[in-house]
N, C-alpha and C positions, 0 to 999 in steps of 0.2 A: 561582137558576141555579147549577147546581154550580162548582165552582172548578177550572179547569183545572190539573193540574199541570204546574209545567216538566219537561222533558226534563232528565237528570241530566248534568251536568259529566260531557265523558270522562277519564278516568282517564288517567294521565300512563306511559307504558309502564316497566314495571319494567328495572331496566338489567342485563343479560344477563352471570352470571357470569362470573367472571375466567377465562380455558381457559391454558393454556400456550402458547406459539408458537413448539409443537413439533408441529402437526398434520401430517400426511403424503399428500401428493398422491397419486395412482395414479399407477403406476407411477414413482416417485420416484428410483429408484434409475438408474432409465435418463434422465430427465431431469437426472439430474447431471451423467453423463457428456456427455448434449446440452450442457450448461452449462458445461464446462470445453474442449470442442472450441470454442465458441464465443468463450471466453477468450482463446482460443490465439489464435486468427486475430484479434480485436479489440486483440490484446495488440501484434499487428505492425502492423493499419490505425492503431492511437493515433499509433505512433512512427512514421510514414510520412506522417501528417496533418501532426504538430507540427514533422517538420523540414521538408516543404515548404513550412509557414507563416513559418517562422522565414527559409528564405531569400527569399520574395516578401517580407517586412517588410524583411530589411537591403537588397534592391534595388530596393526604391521609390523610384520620383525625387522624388517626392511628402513625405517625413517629416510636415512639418506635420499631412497629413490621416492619418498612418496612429496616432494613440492610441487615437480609439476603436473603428477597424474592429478593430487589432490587440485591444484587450481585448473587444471581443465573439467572436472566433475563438480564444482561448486559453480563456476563459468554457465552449465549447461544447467546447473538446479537455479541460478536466478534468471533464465531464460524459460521458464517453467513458471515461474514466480510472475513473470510481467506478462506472459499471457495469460495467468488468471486473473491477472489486477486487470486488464483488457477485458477479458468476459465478464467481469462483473458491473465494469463500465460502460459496457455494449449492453447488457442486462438489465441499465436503469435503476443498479442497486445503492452508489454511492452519492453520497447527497453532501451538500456546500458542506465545506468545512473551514472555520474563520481562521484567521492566521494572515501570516503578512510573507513574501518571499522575495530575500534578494537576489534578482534573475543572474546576474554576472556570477557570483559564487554559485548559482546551480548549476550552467552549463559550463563553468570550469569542470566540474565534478562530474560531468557527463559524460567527457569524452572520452574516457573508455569504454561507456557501455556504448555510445552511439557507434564507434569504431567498430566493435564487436559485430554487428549487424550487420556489416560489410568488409569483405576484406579489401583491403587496398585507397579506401571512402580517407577521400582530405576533407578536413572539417578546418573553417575558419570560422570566427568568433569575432563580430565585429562590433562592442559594444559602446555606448556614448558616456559620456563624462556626465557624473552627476543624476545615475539613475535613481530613483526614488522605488521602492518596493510594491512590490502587486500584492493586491488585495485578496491574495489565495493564499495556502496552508502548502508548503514546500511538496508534499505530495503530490496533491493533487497537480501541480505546475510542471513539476519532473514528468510524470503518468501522462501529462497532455503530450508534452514536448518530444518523448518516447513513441507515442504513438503516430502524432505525423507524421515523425521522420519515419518510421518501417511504410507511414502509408505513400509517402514520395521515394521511397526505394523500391515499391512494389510499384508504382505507375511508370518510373523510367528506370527498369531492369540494366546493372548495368553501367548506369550515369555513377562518377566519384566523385565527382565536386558539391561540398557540401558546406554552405555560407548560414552562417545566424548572424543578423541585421538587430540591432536595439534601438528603441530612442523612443522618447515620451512626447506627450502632446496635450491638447484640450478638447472637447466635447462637451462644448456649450462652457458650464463651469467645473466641472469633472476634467481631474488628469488622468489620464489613460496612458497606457506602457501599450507599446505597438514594438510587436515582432515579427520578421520576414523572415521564410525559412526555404531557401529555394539549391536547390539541387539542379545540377547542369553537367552536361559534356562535354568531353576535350573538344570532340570533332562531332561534327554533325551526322547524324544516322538517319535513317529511311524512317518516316514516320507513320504510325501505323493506322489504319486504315478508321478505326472503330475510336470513340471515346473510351480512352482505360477507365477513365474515372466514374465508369459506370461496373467495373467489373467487381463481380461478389468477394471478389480476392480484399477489397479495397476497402467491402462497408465496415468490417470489424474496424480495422484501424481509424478512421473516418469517423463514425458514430462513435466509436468509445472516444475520441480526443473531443472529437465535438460536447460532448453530455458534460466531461469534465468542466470545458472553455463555458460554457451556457450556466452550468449550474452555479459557477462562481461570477457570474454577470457578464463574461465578454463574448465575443461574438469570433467565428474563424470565417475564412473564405479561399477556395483554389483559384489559383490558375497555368495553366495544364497548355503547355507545345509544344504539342510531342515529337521525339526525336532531338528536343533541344532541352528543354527548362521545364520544371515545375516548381509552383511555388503555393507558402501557404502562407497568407496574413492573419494575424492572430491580433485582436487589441483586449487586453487587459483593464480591469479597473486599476488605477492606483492604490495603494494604503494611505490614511491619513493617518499621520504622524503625531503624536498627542503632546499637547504641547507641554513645554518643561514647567515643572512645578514655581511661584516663585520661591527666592531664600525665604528662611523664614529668620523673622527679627531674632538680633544677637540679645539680650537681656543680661545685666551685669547686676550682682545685688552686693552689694558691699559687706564687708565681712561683719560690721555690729549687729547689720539686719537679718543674717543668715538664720535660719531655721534648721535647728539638728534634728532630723527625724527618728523618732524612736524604731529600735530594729525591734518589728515583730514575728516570731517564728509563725511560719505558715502552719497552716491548717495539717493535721496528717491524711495522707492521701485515702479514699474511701476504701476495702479490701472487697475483692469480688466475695459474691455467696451463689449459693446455687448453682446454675449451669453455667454463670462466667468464670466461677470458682475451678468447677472443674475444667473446664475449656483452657485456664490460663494456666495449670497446673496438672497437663496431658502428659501421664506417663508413659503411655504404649507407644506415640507414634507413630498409629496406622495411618495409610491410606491405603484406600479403595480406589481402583481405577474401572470403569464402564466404557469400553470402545471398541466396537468392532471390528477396527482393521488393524490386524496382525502387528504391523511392521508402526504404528504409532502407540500401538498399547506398549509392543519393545520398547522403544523410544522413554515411555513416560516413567515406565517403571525403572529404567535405568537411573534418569535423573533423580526419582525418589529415593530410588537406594543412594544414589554417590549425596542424598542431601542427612542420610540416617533413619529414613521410613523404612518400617516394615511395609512389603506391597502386596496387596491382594487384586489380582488383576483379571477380571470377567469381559464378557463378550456380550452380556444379555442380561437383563434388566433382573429375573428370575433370579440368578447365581447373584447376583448384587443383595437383593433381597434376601438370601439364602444368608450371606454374610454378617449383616446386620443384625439377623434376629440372632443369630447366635454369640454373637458377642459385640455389643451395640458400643459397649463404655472405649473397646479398643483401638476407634477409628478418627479421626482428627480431620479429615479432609476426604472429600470424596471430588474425585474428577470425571466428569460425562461428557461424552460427544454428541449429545442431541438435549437443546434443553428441552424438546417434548416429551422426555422421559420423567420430564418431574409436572406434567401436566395434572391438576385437581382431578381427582380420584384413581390415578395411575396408580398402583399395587408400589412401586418405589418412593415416591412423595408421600406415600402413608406411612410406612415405613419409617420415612427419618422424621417426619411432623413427631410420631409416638414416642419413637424410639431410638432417635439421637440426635433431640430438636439440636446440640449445639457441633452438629460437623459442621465444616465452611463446606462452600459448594463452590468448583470453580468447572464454568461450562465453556469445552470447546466452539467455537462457533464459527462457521466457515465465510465471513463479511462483517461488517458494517453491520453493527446489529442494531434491531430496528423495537426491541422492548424490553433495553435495557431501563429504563425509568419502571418498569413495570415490576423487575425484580430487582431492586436496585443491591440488595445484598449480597447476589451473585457476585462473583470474581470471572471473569470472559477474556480466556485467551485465543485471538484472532488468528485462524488457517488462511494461509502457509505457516510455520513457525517452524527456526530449527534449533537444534538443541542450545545454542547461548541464548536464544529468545523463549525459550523453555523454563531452562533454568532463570532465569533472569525474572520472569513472573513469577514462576513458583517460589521463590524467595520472597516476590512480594505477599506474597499471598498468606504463605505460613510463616510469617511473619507480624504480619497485619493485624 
């Protein structure tokens, strides 16, 4: 009787070259802008969330019960928080920021939020002895590293195994910091039919880590087997290190030769006159607040009272104006949500020009702001923000 043969072992799928994770959606360009409108308005519900949560927390009768309600409701406001750092990233709005970051102590510090992302996600950390610091600003490094990982948890749904790889190297005479970051399966699952890494689910995560990795000089790249592995290579520039100053020479002068310097009392300090006179010697302690969303004008006004401001708080440029003229000397600080509201001939900008050239002006601003040099005497506190990053400005501010 012939010998039947077996059917051949299936072959294990070959793993689909490294691509860059610079791919380009249709219509990409308009989806930014979708991405950065989206920013905007999330950048004002974050900071409208957290300060409503933070006064329901200090006015519960309850304390006891509120540790873990409150850290599961802060947990979900800075998951709010990194999807806007995300569309503003995917939006092409954050640009190089210098600074230096040591990777070991960042992704110590990570692992709660990357855990968070996943329930049940093993994270190993495998870093080399003697890393030298990347040539990026702690931000932006965290923001990359954040964002690949959600983008390898969205291409293999599912996978827990989750490895970060360190270790330095050369490019040509440039040292570069090279990191792996690859996600894998207990056990092998059915692979899926389509490339994930094309799917729209993917570009956000993807584009926003990439813009970060590229703006600060390094390069990223996938590679993608599905049903087993993905992984992302990431190379970094290094930081150079500035080298140590020398000692500087010891000089001994002997006591004949000693020179006793005569003490002369300093200068008396100049006193202000005019409008720094009065600015430094503000007895009302207004401020005016201008912002149209309900629950952040709440917010600001709280902080001004718990700092001793009386608060006048408007929605529209009109009633802001309406305050001024009527008692101009009483106001110390004014706070806006748009700095177009003090655009050259706006009805508010004439206003304080006339009529209270010496309030401080501090303008909310929902990013990375792009014309700060242009009014450099602004005070710009950056959306999301929640109340100890509130207060924590505003102190500098009236202060200042």
């Amino acid at each position: 009787m012939p010998k039947q043969s077996r059917p051949a072992a299936p072959k294990a799928p070959e793993p689909k070259p490294a691509v860059p994770a610079t791919r380009r959606a249709p219509n990409l360009i308009n989806a930014r802008r979708v991405a950065l409108t989206l920013a905007e308005d999330l950048a004002t519900l974050v900071s409208g969330i957290e300060g409503r949560a933070h006064g329901l927390i200090e006015a519960a009768p309850q304390r006891e019960l509120l540790p873990a309600a409150a850290e599961g409701l802060f947990t979900a406001v800075q998951r709010l928080r990194t999807l806007q750092r995300k569309l503003v990233a995917f939006g092409r709005a954050r640009v190089a920021v210098p600074g230096s970051t040591d990777v070991c102590a960042l992704v110590a510090g990570l692992k709660d939020e990357l855990l968070q992302m996943q329930l049940g996600l093993e994270l190993r950390w495998e870093p080399c002895q003697s890393l030298p610091p990347i040539a990026a600003d702690p931000d932006t490094v965290r923001d990359a590293l954040l964002f690949l990982c959600s983008a390898l948890l969205r291409a293999e749904r599912g996978a827990t195994h989750l490895s970060i790889e360190a270790g330095h190297g050369f490019a040509g005479d440039a040292q570069s910091i090279r990191l792996q970051l690859s996600l894998e399966w207990i056990t092998e699952t059915v692979a899926a039919e389509d490339d994930v890494l094309t799917d729209a689910n993917l570009t956000l995560d993807l584009e926003a880590a990439n813009h970060l990795i590229a703006c600060q000089g390094g390069t990223v790249s996938i590679s993608h087997l599905p049903g087993r592995s993905v992984r992302a290579f990431v190379i970094w520039p290094a930081a150079v290190l500035p080298a140590l100053p020398a000692p500087k020479p010891v000089v001994t002068v002997a006591p004949a030769a000693a020179v006793v310097a005569e003490r002369v009392a300093p200068p008396p300090a100049p006193q202000p006159t005019g409008v720094a006179a009065q600015t430094a010697g503000h007895r009302y302690r207004g401020a005016l607040v201008l912002e149209a969303d309900q629950a952040v004008r709440a917010m600001l006004a709280s902080a001004l009272k718990a700092s001793g401001y009386a608060v006048f708080a408007c929605s529209d440029g009109a009633a802001a104006c309406a305050f001024l003229k009527a008692t101009p000397a009483r106001f110390e600080v004014i706070i806006l949500d748009d700095e177009h509201r003090l655009d050259a001939g706006d009805a508010l900008d004439e206003t304080i020009r006339t009529l209270a050239p010496h309030l401080k002006i501090c303008v909310l601003v929902p990013g990375p702001r792009q014309s700060a040099a242009a009014q450099p005497q602004w005070h710009c506190i950056e959306k999301p923000f929640g109340v100890h990053e509130l207060r924590t400005a505003l102190a500098s501010v009236l202060t200042g």
